[in-house]
C-alpha positions in Angstrom: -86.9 20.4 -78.7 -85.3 19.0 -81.8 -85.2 22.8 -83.5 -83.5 24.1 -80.4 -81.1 20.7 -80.5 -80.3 21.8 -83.8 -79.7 25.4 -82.8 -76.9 24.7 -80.6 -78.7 24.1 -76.9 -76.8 22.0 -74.9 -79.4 21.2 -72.8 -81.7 19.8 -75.6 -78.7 17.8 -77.2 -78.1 15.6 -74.0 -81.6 15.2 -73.9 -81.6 13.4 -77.4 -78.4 12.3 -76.9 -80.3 10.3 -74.4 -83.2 9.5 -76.2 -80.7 7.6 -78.3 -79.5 5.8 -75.8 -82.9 4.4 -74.8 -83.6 3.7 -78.0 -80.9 2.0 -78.5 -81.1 -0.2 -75.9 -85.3 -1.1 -76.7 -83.2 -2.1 -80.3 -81.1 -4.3 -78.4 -84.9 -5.8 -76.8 -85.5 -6.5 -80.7 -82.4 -8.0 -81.5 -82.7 -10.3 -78.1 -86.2 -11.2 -79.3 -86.2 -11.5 -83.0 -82.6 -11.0 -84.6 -84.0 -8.5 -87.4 -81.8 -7.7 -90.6 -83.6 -4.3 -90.5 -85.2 -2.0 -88.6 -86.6 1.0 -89.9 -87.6 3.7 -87.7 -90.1 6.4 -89.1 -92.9 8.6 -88.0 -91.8 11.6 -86.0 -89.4 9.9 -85.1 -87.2 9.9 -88.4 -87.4 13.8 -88.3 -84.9 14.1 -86.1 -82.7 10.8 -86.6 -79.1 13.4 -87.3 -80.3 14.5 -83.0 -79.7 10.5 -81.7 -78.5 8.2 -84.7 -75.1 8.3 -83.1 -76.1 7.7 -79.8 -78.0 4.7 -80.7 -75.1 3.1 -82.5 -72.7 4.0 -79.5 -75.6 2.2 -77.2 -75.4 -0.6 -79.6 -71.3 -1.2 -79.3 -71.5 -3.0 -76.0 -74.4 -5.4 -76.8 -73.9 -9.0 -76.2 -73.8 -10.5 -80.4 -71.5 -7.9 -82.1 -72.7 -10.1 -84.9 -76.2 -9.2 -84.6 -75.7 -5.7 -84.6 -73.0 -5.7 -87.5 -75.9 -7.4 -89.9 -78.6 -5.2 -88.8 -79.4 -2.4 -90.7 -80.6 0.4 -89.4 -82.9 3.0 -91.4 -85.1 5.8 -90.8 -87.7 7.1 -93.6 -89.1 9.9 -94.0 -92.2 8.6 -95.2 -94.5 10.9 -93.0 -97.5 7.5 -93.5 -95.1 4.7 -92.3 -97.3 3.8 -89.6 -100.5 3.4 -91.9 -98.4 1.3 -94.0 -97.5 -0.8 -91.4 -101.3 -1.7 -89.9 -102.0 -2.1 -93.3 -99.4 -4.9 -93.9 -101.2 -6.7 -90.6 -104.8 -6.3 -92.0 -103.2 -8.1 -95.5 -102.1 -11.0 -93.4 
């Protein structure tokens, strides 16, 4: 999907479009819950970020604390091992 996105299909860049959108709002779930400074999205996810970046940060305009969302930062990495990294930090605890 993402190759054919970046090839020009329309079909497949409304379908991350909206991918972006419902990732955007599950960010605004995060920022209800926990008011995060950062969020960094990786995996297979991140591969793709140029397909939906904007359509999260359009999702994010009309959330409830502007102020929230204009501290947050949002990042993506490219680090293909995020997610070890991350159940690594819990077994540390």
């Amino acid at each position: 999907a993402a190759r054919l996105a970046k090839e020009g299909d329309e079909a497949m860049i409304a379908l991350w479009n909206e991918f972006g959108s419902h990732v955007g709002s599950l960010i605004k779930s995060i920022i209800l819950a926990y008011d995060p400074e950062a969020i960094v999205i990786g995996g297979g996810m991140s591969c793709a970020s140029e397909l939906y970046e904007d359509a999260i940060r359009t999702s994010l305009q009309n959330f409830y604390y502007p102020e929230s969302v204009k501290k947050l930062q949002l990042s993506f990495t490219e680090n293909p091992d995020v997610a070890i990294f991350g159940a690594a930090s819990l077994c540390c605890m």
